[in-house]
C-alpha positions in Angstrom: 149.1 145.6 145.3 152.6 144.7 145.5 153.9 143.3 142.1 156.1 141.0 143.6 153.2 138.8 145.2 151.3 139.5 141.8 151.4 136.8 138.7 150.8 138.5 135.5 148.7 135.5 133.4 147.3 135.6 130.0 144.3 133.8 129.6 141.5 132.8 127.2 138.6 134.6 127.1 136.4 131.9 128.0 138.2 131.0 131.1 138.4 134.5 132.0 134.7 134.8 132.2 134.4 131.5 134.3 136.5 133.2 136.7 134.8 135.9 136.9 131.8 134.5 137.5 133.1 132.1 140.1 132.7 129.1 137.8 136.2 129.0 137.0 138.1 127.9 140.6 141.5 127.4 139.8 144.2 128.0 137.2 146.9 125.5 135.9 149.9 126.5 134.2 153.0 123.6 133.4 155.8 123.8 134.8 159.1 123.6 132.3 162.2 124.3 132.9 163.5 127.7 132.4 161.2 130.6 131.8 157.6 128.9 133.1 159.5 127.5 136.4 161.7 130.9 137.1 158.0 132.4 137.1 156.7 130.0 139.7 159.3 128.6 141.6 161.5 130.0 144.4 165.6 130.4 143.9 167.9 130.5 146.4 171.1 132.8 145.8 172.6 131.2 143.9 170.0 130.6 141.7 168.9 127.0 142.3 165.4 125.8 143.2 164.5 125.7 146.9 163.5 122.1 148.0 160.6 121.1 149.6 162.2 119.9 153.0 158.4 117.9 153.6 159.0 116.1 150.5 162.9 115.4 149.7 165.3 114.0 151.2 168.8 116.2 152.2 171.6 116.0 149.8 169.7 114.1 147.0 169.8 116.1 143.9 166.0 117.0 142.1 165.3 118.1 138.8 161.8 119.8 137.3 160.8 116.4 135.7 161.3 114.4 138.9 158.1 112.4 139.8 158.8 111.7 143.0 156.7 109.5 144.7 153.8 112.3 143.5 155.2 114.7 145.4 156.8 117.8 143.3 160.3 118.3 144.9 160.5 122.5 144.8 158.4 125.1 146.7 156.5 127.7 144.8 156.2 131.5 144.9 153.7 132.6 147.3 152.0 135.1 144.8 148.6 136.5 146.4 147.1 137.8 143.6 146.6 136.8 139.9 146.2 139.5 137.0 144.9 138.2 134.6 144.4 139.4 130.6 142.7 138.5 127.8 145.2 137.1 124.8 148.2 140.3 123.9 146.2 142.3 122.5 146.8 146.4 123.6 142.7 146.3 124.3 141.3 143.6 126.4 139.2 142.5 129.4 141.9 142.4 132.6 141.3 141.7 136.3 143.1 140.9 139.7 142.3 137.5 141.2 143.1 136.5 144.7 145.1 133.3 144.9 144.3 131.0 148.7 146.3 128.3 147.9 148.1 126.3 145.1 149.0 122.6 144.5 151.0 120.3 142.1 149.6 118.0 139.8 151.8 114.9 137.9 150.8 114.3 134.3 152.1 111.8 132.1 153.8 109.7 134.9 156.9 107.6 133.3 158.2 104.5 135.4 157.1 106.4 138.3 160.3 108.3 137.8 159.6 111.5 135.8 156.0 113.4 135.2 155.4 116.9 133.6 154.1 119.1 136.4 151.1 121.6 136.6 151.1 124.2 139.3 147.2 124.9 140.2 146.4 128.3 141.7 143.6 127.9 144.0 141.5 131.2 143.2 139.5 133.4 145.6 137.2 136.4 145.4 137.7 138.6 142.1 139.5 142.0 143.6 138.5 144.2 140.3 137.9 143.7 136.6 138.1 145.8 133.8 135.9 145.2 129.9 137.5 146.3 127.3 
């Protein structure tokens, strides 16, 4: 697998084993800015987000907290495949999730002007696993 289309993701145990048992269909991580968008959002070269041409309008400038008509402003990194681990811990359960899709969900909507984000990874057949 090639570790650029792979998400590293710690998780809770108990969601881990909902995703490996195909209970568990999607992940959601919040987007903020900084560290949590750099890991799910595409940059140009020059470091800025890329724009959603469907959803924004040319020359208008977006930020990570824009609402915009429910419609998040920035496309995401097409990763293919999730790893996912249990907690930090040196010992732990682990295992590589495909990812078929992904969305964007507002929460906490303000004036219809700013929302915090949640990127959803829409999650596929489990590729391996490994119990600690």
């Amino acid at each position: 697998m090639n570790k650029e289309e792979t998400l590293y993701l710690p998780i809770k145990q108990v969601y881990f084993d909902e995703i490996i048992v195909g209970t568990k269909k999607a992940e959601y991580r919040e987007i903020k800015e900084g560290i949590t968008a750099n890991r799910y959002l595409l940059k140009d070269e020059n470091g800025k987000y890329i724009l959603n041409p469907e959803v924004t309008e040319s020359g208008k400038e977006y930020f990570i907290d824009d609402y915009n008509n429910g419609n998040f402003p920035f496309m995401p990194k097409k990763y293919k495949h999730l790893a996912l681990a249990v907690g930090y811990a040196k010992e732990r359960d682990t295992a590589i999730v495909e990812v078929t899709g992904y969305s964007f969900e507002p929460h906490l909507i303000r004036c219809n002007l700013y929302a915090f984000w949640t990127i959803v990874y829409h999650l596929g057949k489990v590729i391996e696993v490994h119990r600690k």
